[in-house]
N, C-alpha and C positions, 0 to 999 in steps of 0.2 A: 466278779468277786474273786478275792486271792484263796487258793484253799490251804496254802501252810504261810504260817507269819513267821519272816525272818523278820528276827531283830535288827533296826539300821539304824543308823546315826548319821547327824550331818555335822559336820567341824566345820566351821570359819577360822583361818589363823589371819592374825597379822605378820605382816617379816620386815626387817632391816629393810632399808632400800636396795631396791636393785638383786637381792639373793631370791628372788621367787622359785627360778629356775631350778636354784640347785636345790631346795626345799622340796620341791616337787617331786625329784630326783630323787632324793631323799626317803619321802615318803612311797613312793614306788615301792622301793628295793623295800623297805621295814614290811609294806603290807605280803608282798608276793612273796617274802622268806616266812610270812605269819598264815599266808593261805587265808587272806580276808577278801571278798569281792570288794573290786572300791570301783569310783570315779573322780575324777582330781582336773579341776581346772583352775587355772588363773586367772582371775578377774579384776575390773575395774571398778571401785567402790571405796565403802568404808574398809572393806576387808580384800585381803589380796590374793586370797587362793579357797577353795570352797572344794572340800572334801567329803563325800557320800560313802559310806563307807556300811557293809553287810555281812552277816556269820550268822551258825545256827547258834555260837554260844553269846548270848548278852555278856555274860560276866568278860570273855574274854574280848571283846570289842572297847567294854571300861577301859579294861589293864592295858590295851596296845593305846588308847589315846591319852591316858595318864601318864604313864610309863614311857613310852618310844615318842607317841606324834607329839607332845608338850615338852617334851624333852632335844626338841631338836633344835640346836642354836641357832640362833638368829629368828626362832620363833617369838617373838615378840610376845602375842596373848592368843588364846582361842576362847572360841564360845561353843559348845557341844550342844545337839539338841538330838535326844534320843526319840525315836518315833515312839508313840502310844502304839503300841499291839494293839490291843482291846478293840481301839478304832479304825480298825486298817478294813473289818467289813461292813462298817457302817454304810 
């Protein structure tokens, strides 16, 4: 069992053909100047990069994937799924 619950979130984006890389890039640089713990890989799928992303603040994990990761061109769409807290010691 976890004894403190970070808040984390998973992002799926879609992108432009062919920009994953620099999207990736992208995303890198916005988290590591925000001080968020992340994991970021690129995948084959419906969706083409899958973003794990972790802080002690919920609120500001919203504002950097509203804000910065949805905002980044050639991001086509995302889908966020924020983890249930509540359930992480079930």
């Amino acid at each position: 069992m976890k004894n403190s619950l970070v808040p984390t979130a998973y992002v799926l984006l879609n992108s432009d053909l062919g920009t994953d890389e620099s999207i990736i890039n992208e995303v890198k640089q916005i988290l590591v100047e925000e001080k968020i713990k992340f994991e970021v890989q690129g995948v084959y799928g419906v969706y083409d990069i899958v973003l794990k992303l972790s802080s002690d603040d919920a609120e500001k994990l919203r504002a950097i994937i509203t804000n910065k990761i949805r905002k980044i061109s050639k991001v086509q769409s995302t889908l966020t799924m924020m983890v249930i807290e509540e359930q992480e010691n079930l």
